[in-house]
C-alpha positions as CSV (number, residue, x, y, z in Angstrom):
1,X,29.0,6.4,34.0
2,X,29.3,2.8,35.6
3,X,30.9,-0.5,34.9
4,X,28.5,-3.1,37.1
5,X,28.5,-0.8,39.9
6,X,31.3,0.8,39.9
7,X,31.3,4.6,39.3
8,X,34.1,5.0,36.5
9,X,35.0,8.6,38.0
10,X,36.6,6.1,40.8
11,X,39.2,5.0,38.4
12,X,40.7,8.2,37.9
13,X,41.0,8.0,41.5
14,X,42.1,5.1,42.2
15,X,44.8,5.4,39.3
16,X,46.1,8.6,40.9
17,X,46.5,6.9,44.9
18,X,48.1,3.7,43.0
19,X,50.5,6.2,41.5
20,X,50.9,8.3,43.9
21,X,50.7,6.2,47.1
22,X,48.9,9.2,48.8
23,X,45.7,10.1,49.8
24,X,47.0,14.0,50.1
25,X,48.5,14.4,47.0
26,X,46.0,12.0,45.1
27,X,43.4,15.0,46.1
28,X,45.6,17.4,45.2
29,X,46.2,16.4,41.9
30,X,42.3,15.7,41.3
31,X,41.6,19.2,42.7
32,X,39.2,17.8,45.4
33,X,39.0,17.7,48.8
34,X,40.7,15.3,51.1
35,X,38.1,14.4,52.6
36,X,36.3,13.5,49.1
37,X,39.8,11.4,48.2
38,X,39.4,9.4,51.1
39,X,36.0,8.2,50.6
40,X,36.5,7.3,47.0
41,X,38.9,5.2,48.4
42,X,37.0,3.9,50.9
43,X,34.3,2.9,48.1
44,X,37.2,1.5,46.0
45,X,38.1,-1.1,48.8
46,X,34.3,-2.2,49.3
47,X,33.9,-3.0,45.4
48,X,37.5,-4.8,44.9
49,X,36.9,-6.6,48.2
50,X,40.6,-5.5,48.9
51,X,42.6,-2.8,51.4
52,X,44.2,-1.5,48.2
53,X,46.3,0.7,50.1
54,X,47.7,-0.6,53.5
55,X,50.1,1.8,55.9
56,X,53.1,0.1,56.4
57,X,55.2,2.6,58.7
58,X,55.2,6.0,58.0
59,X,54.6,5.3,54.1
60,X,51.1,3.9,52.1
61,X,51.9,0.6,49.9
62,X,49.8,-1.2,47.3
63,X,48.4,-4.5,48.2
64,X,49.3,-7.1,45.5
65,X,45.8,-6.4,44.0
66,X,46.5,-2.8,43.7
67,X,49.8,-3.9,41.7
68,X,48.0,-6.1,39.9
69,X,45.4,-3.5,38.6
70,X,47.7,-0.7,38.3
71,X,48.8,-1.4,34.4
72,X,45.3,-2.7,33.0
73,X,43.9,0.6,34.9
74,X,46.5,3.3,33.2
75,X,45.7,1.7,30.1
76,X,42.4,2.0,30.7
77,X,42.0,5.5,31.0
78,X,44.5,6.6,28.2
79,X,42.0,5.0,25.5
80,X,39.0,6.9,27.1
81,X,41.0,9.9,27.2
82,X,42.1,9.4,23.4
83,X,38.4,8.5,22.7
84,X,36.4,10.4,24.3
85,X,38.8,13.6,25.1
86,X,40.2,14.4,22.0
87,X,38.6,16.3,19.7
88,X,38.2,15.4,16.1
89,X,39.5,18.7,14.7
90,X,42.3,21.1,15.4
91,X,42.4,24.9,14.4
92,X,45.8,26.0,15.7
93,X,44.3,30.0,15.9
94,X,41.6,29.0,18.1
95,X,42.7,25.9,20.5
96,X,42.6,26.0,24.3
97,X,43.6,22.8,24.7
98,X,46.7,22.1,27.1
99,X,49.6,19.6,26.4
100,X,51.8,17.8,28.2
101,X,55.3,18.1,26.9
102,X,57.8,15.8,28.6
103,X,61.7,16.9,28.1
104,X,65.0,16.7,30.1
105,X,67.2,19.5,31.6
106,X,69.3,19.2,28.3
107,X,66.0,19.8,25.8
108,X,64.6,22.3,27.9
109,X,67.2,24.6,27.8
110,X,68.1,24.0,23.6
111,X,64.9,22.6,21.3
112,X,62.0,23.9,23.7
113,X,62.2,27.6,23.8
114,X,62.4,28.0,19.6
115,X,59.4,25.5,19.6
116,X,57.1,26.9,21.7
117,X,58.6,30.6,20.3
118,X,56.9,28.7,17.4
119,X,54.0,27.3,18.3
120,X,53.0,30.4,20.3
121,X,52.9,32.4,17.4
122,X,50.1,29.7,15.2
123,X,48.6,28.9,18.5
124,X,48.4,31.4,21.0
125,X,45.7,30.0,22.8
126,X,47.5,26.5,23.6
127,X,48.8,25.9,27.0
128,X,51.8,23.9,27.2
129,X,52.6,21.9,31.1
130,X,56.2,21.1,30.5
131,X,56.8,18.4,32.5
132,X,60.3,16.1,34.3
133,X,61.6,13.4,32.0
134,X,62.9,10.9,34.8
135,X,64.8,7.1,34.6
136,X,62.0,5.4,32.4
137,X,60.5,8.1,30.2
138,X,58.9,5.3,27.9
139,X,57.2,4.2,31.2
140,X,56.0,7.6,32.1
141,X,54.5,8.0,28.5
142,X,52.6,4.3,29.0
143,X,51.0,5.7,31.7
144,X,50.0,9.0,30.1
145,X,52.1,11.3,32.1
146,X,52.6,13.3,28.5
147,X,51.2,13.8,24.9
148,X,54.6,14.6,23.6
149,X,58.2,12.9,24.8
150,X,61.5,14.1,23.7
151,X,64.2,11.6,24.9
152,X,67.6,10.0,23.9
153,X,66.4,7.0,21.6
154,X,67.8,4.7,23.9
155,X,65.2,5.5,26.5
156,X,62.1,5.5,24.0
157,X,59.7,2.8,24.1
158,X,59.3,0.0,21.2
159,X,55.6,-0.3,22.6
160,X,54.8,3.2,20.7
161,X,55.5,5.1,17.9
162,X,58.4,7.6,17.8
163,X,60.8,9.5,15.3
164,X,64.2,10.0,14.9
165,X,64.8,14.3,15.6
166,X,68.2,15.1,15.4
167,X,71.9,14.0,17.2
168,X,74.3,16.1,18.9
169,X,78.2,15.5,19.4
170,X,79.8,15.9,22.4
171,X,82.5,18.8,22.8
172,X,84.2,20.1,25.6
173,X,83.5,23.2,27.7
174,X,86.8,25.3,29.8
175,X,87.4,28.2,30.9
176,X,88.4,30.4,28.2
177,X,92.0,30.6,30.1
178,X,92.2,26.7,29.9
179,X,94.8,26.1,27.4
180,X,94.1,22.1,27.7
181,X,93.8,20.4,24.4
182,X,94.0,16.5,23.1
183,X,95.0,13.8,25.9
184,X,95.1,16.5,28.5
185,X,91.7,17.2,28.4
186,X,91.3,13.6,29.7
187,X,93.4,14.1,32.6
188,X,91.3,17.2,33.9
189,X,89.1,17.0,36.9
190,X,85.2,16.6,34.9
191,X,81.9,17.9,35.9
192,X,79.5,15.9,35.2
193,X,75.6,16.0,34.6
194,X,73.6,12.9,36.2
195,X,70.7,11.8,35.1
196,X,67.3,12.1,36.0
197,X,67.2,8.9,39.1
198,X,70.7,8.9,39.7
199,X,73.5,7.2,37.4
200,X,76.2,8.2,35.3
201,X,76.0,10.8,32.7
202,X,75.8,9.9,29.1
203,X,79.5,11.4,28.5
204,X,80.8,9.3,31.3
205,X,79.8,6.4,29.6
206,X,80.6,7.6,26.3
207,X,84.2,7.8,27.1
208,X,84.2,4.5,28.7
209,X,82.7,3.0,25.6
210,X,86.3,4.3,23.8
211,X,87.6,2.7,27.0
212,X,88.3,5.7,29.0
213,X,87.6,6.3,32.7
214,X,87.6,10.1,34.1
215,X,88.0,11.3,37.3
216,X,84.8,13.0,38.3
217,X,84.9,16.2,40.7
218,X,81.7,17.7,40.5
219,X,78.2,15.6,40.0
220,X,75.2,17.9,39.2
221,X,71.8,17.9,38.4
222,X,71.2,20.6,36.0
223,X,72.6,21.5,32.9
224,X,72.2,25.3,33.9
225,X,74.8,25.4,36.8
226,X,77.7,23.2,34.5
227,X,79.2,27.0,33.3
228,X,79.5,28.3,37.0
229,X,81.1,24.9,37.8
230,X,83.6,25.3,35.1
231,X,84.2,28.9,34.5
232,X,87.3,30.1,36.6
233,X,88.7,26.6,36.9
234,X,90.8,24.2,35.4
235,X,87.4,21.6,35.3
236,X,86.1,20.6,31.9
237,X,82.8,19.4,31.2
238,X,81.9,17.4,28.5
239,X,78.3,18.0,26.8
240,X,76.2,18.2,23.9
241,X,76.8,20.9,21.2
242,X,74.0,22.6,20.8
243,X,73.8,23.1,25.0
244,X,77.8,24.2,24.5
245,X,77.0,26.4,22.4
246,X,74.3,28.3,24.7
247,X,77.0,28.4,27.3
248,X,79.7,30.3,25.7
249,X,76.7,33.0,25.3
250,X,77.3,34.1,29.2
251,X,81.3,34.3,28.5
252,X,84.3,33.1,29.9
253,X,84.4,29.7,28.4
254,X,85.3,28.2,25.3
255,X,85.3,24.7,23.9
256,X,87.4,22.1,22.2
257,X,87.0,18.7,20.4
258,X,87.4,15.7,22.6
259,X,90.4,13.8,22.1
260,X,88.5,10.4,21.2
261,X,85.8,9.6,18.6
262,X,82.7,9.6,20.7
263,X,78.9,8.5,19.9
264,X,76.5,11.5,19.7
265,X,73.0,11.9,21.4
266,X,70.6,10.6,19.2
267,X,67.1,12.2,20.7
268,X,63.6,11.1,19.1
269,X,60.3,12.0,19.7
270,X,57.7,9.6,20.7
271,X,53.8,9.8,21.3
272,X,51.3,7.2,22.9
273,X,50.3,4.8,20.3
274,X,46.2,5.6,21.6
275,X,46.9,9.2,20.3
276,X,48.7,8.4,16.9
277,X,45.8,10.2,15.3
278,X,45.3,12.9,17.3
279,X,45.3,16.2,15.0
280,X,47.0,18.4,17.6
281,X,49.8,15.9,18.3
282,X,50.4,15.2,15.1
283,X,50.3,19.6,13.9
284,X,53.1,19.7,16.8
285,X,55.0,17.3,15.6
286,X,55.0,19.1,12.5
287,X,55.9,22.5,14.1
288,X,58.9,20.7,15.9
289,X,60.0,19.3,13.0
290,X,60.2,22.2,11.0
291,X,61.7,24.5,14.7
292,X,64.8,21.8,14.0
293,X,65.2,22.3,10.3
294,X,65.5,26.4,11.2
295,X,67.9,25.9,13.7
296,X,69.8,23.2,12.3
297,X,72.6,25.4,10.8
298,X,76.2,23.4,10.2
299,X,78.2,24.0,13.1
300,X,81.4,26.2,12.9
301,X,85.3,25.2,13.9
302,X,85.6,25.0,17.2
303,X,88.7,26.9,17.1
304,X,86.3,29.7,16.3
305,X,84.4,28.9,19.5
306,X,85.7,31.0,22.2
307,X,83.2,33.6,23.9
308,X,83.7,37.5,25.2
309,X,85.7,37.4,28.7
Protein backbone atom coordinates (compact mmCIF):
# COMPACT_ATOMS: atom_id res chain seq x y z
CA UNK A 1 0.00 0.00 0.00
CA UNK A 2 1.17 3.66 -0.52
CA UNK A 3 0.51 7.11 0.90
CA UNK A 4 1.80 9.59 -2.28
CA UNK A 5 4.69 7.51 -2.73
CA UNK A 6 5.52 6.35 0.12
CA UNK A 7 5.44 2.55 0.68
CA UNK A 8 3.50 2.21 4.11
CA UNK A 9 5.54 -1.12 5.02
CA UNK A 10 8.35 1.82 5.53
CA UNK A 11 6.46 3.03 8.53
CA UNK A 12 6.68 0.00 10.43
CA UNK A 13 10.19 0.62 9.81
CA UNK A 14 10.79 3.62 10.43
CA UNK A 15 8.74 3.43 13.82
CA UNK A 16 10.96 0.58 14.99
CA UNK A 17 14.67 2.67 14.16
CA UNK A 18 12.88 5.91 15.92
CA UNK A 19 12.23 3.60 18.87
CA UNK A 20 14.93 1.78 18.82
CA UNK A 21 17.72 4.12 17.68
CA UNK A 22 19.31 1.08 15.79
CA UNK A 23 19.60 -0.15 12.53
CA UNK A 24 20.65 -3.81 14.09
CA UNK A 25 18.06 -4.30 16.41
CA UNK A 26 15.32 -2.35 14.22
CA UNK A 27 16.12 -5.58 11.75
CA UNK A 28 15.99 -7.81 14.33
CA UNK A 29 12.79 -6.96 15.58
CA UNK A 30 11.24 -6.82 11.95
CA UNK A 31 12.87 -10.23 11.31
CA UNK A 32 14.77 -8.93 8.16
CA UNK A 33 18.00 -8.59 7.06
CA UNK A 34 20.33 -5.75 7.95
CA UNK A 35 21.01 -5.07 4.99
CA UNK A 36 17.15 -4.72 3.97
CA UNK A 37 16.88 -2.29 7.34
CA UNK A 38 19.29 -0.11 6.13
CA UNK A 39 17.86 0.58 2.79
CA UNK A 40 14.44 1.25 4.04
CA UNK A 41 16.08 3.75 5.80
CA UNK A 42 17.91 4.98 3.27
CA UNK A 43 14.46 5.38 1.22
CA UNK A 44 12.92 6.95 4.41
CA UNK A 45 15.54 9.89 4.34
CA UNK A 46 14.97 10.53 0.45
CA UNK A 47 10.99 10.88 0.92
CA UNK A 48 11.14 13.11 4.30
CA UNK A 49 14.04 15.09 2.78
CA UNK A 50 15.65 14.58 6.32
CA UNK A 51 18.90 12.34 7.84
CA UNK A 52 16.29 10.98 10.28
CA UNK A 53 18.93 9.33 12.12
CA UNK A 54 22.34 11.07 12.44
CA UNK A 55 25.57 9.25 14.48
CA UNK A 56 26.51 11.29 17.09
CA UNK A 57 29.49 9.35 18.71
CA UNK A 58 29.22 5.86 19.32
CA UNK A 59 25.23 6.18 19.62
CA UNK A 60 22.34 6.87 16.60
CA UNK A 61 20.00 10.06 17.58
CA UNK A 62 16.76 11.36 15.98
CA UNK A 63 16.90 14.47 14.07
CA UNK A 64 14.24 16.94 15.30
CA UNK A 65 12.07 15.70 12.42
CA UNK A 66 12.34 12.17 13.54
CA UNK A 67 11.10 13.48 17.05
CA UNK A 68 8.69 15.27 15.58
CA UNK A 69 7.08 12.23 13.66
CA UNK A 70 7.66 9.71 16.20
CA UNK A 71 4.11 10.19 18.15
CA UNK A 72 1.81 10.93 14.99
CA UNK A 73 3.62 7.65 13.50
CA UNK A 74 3.01 5.14 16.72
CA UNK A 75 -0.45 6.35 16.53
CA UNK A 76 -0.59 5.76 13.21
CA UNK A 77 0.05 2.28 13.10
CA UNK A 78 -2.00 1.20 16.31
CA UNK A 79 -5.29 2.24 14.45
CA UNK A 80 -4.28 0.14 11.30
CA UNK A 81 -3.36 -2.62 13.54
CA UNK A 82 -6.77 -2.31 15.47
CA UNK A 83 -8.48 -1.92 12.02
CA UNK A 84 -7.15 -3.96 9.91
CA UNK A 85 -5.44 -6.71 12.34
CA UNK A 86 -7.96 -7.62 14.51
CA UNK A 87 -10.35 -9.91 13.74
CA UNK A 88 -14.01 -9.40 14.14
CA UNK A 89 -14.70 -12.64 16.07
CA UNK A 90 -13.04 -14.52 18.82
CA UNK A 91 -13.58 -18.36 19.56
CA UNK A 92 -11.35 -18.98 22.61
CA UNK A 93 -11.05 -23.02 21.49
CA UNK A 94 -9.72 -22.24 18.32
CA UNK A 95 -7.47 -18.77 18.42
CA UNK A 96 -3.80 -18.52 17.40
CA UNK A 97 -3.59 -15.18 17.96
CA UNK A 98 -0.65 -13.88 20.31
CA UNK A 99 -0.99 -11.16 23.00
CA UNK A 100 1.14 -8.96 24.49
CA UNK A 101 0.65 -8.85 28.21
CA UNK A 102 2.65 -6.17 30.02
CA UNK A 103 3.24 -6.78 33.99
CA UNK A 104 5.83 -5.99 36.64
CA UNK A 105 8.17 -8.35 38.71
CA UNK A 106 5.41 -8.09 41.47
CA UNK A 107 2.30 -9.35 39.03
CA UNK A 108 4.36 -11.74 37.41
CA UNK A 109 5.06 -13.76 40.12
CA UNK A 110 1.23 -13.42 42.00
CA UNK A 111 -1.88 -12.66 39.35
CA UNK A 112 -0.13 -14.09 36.03
CA UNK A 113 0.42 -17.65 36.62
CA UNK A 114 -3.48 -18.48 37.83
CA UNK A 115 -4.53 -16.36 34.78
CA UNK A 116 -2.84 -17.83 32.09
CA UNK A 117 -3.39 -21.38 34.31
CA UNK A 118 -6.79 -20.03 33.19
CA UNK A 119 -6.84 -18.92 30.07
CA UNK A 120 -4.78 -21.91 28.92
CA UNK A 121 -7.31 -24.21 29.68
CA UNK A 122 -10.41 -22.11 27.32
CA UNK A 123 -7.70 -21.21 24.97
CA UNK A 124 -5.05 -23.46 24.35
CA UNK A 125 -4.08 -22.22 21.18
CA UNK A 126 -3.30 -18.43 22.41
CA UNK A 127 0.18 -17.39 22.77
CA UNK A 128 0.88 -15.01 25.41
CA UNK A 129 4.56 -12.61 25.03
CA UNK A 130 4.77 -11.42 28.52
CA UNK A 131 6.47 -8.44 28.33
CA UNK A 132 8.76 -5.56 31.07
CA UNK A 133 6.56 -2.96 32.54
CA UNK A 134 9.18 -0.07 32.89
CA UNK A 135 9.02 3.88 34.39
CA UNK A 136 6.03 4.99 32.07
CA UNK A 137 3.90 1.98 31.43
CA UNK A 138 0.96 4.30 30.21
CA UNK A 139 3.64 5.43 27.60
CA UNK A 140 4.65 2.07 26.54
CA UNK A 141 0.82 1.15 26.07
CA UNK A 142 0.45 4.57 23.70
CA UNK A 143 2.86 3.29 21.64
CA UNK A 144 1.50 -0.28 21.41
CA UNK A 145 4.15 -2.11 23.17
CA UNK A 146 1.08 -4.32 24.78
CA UNK A 147 -2.66 -5.35 24.33
CA UNK A 148 -3.08 -5.85 28.04
CA UNK A 149 -1.26 -3.61 31.01
CA UNK A 150 -1.41 -4.39 34.60
CA UNK A 151 0.09 -1.52 36.64
CA UNK A 152 -0.27 0.36 39.97
CA UNK A 153 -3.18 2.99 39.13
CA UNK A 154 -0.86 5.63 39.62
CA UNK A 155 1.12 4.79 36.64
CA UNK A 156 -2.04 4.12 34.22
CA UNK A 157 -2.80 6.49 31.62
CA UNK A 158 -6.00 9.00 31.65
CA UNK A 159 -5.57 8.96 27.65
CA UNK A 160 -7.16 5.22 27.76
CA UNK A 161 -9.53 3.20 29.34
CA UNK A 162 -8.59 1.03 32.41
CA UNK A 163 -10.28 -0.73 35.48
CA UNK A 164 -9.77 -0.90 38.91
CA UNK A 165 -8.44 -4.94 39.75
CA UNK A 166 -7.73 -5.38 43.19
CA UNK A 167 -5.29 -3.62 46.22
CA UNK A 168 -2.83 -5.20 48.32
CA UNK A 169 -1.55 -4.08 51.93
CA UNK A 170 1.85 -4.03 52.74
CA UNK A 171 3.16 -6.53 55.58
CA UNK A 172 6.38 -7.35 56.68
CA UNK A 173 8.60 -10.26 55.74
CA UNK A 174 11.66 -11.68 58.62
CA UNK A 175 13.20 -14.41 59.19
CA UNK A 176 11.13 -16.66 61.04
CA UNK A 177 13.81 -16.25 64.12
CA UNK A 178 13.24 -12.40 63.94
CA UNK A 179 11.35 -11.68 67.01
CA UNK A 180 10.95 -7.84 65.88
CA UNK A 181 7.52 -6.45 66.22
CA UNK A 182 5.89 -2.78 66.27
CA UNK A 183 8.50 0.36 66.35
CA UNK A 184 11.32 -2.07 66.03
CA UNK A 185 10.54 -3.26 62.92
CA UNK A 186 11.21 0.42 61.83
CA UNK A 187 14.56 0.39 63.14
CA UNK A 188 15.71 -2.80 61.12
CA UNK A 189 18.09 -2.62 58.24
CA UNK A 190 15.22 -2.82 54.93
CA UNK A 191 15.57 -4.48 51.63
CA UNK A 192 14.11 -2.92 49.34
CA UNK A 193 12.60 -3.58 45.67
CA UNK A 194 13.35 -0.54 43.09
CA UNK A 195 11.39 0.03 40.40
CA UNK A 196 11.54 -0.61 37.01
CA UNK A 197 14.17 2.82 35.81
CA UNK A 198 15.50 3.30 39.02
CA UNK A 199 13.76 5.15 42.13
CA UNK A 200 12.53 4.36 45.33
CA UNK A 201 10.22 1.48 46.06
CA UNK A 202 6.66 2.07 46.64
CA UNK A 203 7.06 0.95 50.53
CA UNK A 204 9.83 3.40 50.84
CA UNK A 205 7.65 6.08 50.03
CA UNK A 206 4.77 4.68 51.71
CA UNK A 207 6.43 5.00 55.03
CA UNK A 208 7.52 8.38 54.24
CA UNK A 209 3.99 9.35 53.47
CA UNK A 210 3.29 8.37 57.48
CA UNK A 211 6.51 10.43 57.74
CA UNK A 212 8.96 7.73 58.25
CA UNK A 213 12.36 7.39 56.74
CA UNK A 214 14.17 3.79 56.78
CA UNK A 215 17.59 2.94 56.53
CA UNK A 216 17.99 0.94 53.36
CA UNK A 217 20.64 -1.93 53.21
CA UNK A 218 19.96 -3.93 50.28
CA UNK A 219 18.35 -2.31 46.90
CA UNK A 220 17.14 -5.06 44.41
CA UNK A 221 15.56 -5.55 41.27
CA UNK A 222 13.48 -8.48 41.58
CA UNK A 223 10.89 -9.54 43.75
CA UNK A 224 12.27 -13.25 43.58
CA UNK A 225 15.62 -12.70 45.36
CA UNK A 226 13.85 -10.43 48.50
CA UNK A 227 13.48 -14.04 50.62
CA UNK A 228 17.33 -14.97 50.14
CA UNK A 229 17.99 -11.29 51.12
CA UNK A 230 16.06 -11.66 54.20
CA UNK A 231 16.09 -15.20 55.30
CA UNK A 232 18.93 -15.76 57.94
CA UNK A 233 19.19 -12.07 58.86
CA UNK A 234 17.92 -9.61 60.99
CA UNK A 235 16.65 -7.49 57.44
CA UNK A 236 12.96 -7.00 56.94
CA UNK A 237 11.45 -6.30 53.79
CA UNK A 238 8.32 -4.63 53.42
CA UNK A 239 5.98 -5.88 50.41
CA UNK A 240 2.72 -6.55 49.15
CA UNK A 241 0.56 -9.43 50.66
CA UNK A 242 -0.31 -11.48 48.18
CA UNK A 243 3.76 -11.63 47.02
CA UNK A 244 4.36 -12.24 51.09
CA UNK A 245 2.41 -14.77 51.13
CA UNK A 246 4.20 -16.78 48.11
CA UNK A 247 7.37 -16.26 50.14
CA UNK A 248 6.71 -17.98 53.25
CA UNK A 249 5.86 -20.99 50.76
CA UNK A 250 9.97 -21.65 50.54
CA UNK A 251 10.21 -21.41 54.52
CA UNK A 252 12.16 -19.77 56.96
CA UNK A 253 10.28 -16.55 57.08
CA UNK A 254 7.34 -15.20 58.57
CA UNK A 255 5.53 -11.86 58.54
CA UNK A 256 4.08 -9.18 60.74
CA UNK A 257 1.87 -6.08 60.47
CA UNK A 258 3.70 -2.85 59.98
CA UNK A 259 3.76 -0.64 62.82
CA UNK A 260 1.96 2.45 60.86
CA UNK A 261 -1.18 2.61 58.83
CA UNK A 262 0.08 2.45 55.28
CA UNK A 263 -1.77 2.99 51.74
CA UNK A 264 -2.06 -0.36 49.79
CA UNK A 265 -1.21 -1.00 46.01
CA UNK A 266 -4.09 -0.25 44.16
CA UNK A 267 -3.21 -2.08 40.54
CA UNK A 268 -5.70 -1.67 37.40
CA UNK A 269 -5.87 -2.85 34.21
CA UNK A 270 -5.79 -0.76 31.20
CA UNK A 271 -6.09 -1.38 27.37
CA UNK A 272 -5.40 0.99 24.25
CA UNK A 273 -8.41 3.03 23.68
CA UNK A 274 -8.00 1.84 19.47
CA UNK A 275 -8.66 -1.77 20.87
CA UNK A 276 -11.69 -1.03 23.39
CA UNK A 277 -13.68 -3.34 21.09
CA UNK A 278 -11.54 -5.87 20.45
CA UNK A 279 -13.39 -9.36 21.33
CA UNK A 280 -10.17 -11.05 22.52
CA UNK A 281 -9.16 -8.25 24.78
CA UNK A 282 -12.24 -7.71 26.11
CA UNK A 283 -12.79 -12.20 26.79
CA UNK A 284 -9.36 -11.64 28.76
CA UNK A 285 -10.38 -9.21 30.65
CA UNK A 286 -13.19 -11.24 31.60
CA UNK A 287 -11.04 -14.33 32.37
CA UNK A 288 -8.72 -12.00 34.67
CA UNK A 289 -11.52 -10.75 36.34
CA UNK A 290 -12.99 -13.74 37.28
CA UNK A 291 -8.83 -15.47 38.01
CA UNK A 292 -9.16 -12.53 40.90
CA UNK A 293 -12.48 -13.31 42.28
CA UNK A 294 -11.09 -17.23 42.71
CA UNK A 295 -8.16 -16.15 44.43
CA UNK A 296 -9.42 -13.44 46.27
CA UNK A 297 -9.92 -15.37 49.60
CA UNK A 298 -9.91 -13.02 53.06
CA UNK A 299 -6.56 -13.10 54.28
CA UNK A 300 -5.76 -14.90 57.63
CA UNK A 301 -4.04 -13.32 61.05
CA UNK A 302 -0.75 -12.76 60.47
CA UNK A 303 0.04 -14.20 63.71
CA UNK A 304 -0.91 -17.33 61.85
CA UNK A 305 1.62 -16.56 59.24
CA UNK A 306 4.82 -18.15 60.00
CA UNK A 307 6.19 -20.96 57.49
CA UNK A 308 8.00 -24.56 58.04
CA UNK A 309 11.77 -23.93 59.03
Amino acid sequence: MRFRNLDLNLLAALDRLIRLRSVSRAADELAITQSAMSNALNRLRQYFDDPLLVQVGRQMELTPRAQALADPLRDILVRIEAAVATPPDFDPATTTRQIGLMVSDYTLHTIVPPFLARVARAAPGLRVEIRAQRTYPGLQLERGDADLLIAPTLYCSPDHPSEPLFSDPLVCVLDADNPAEGDRLLTLDHVAMMPPGGGESFATLALRGAGIEIAVAVSSFSFASLPDLVRGTARVALVQRRLAERFLRLGGLRLADPPVPLPPLEQSLQWHRMRDHDPALAWLREELRATLQAHDDPPEPLTEWISDQ
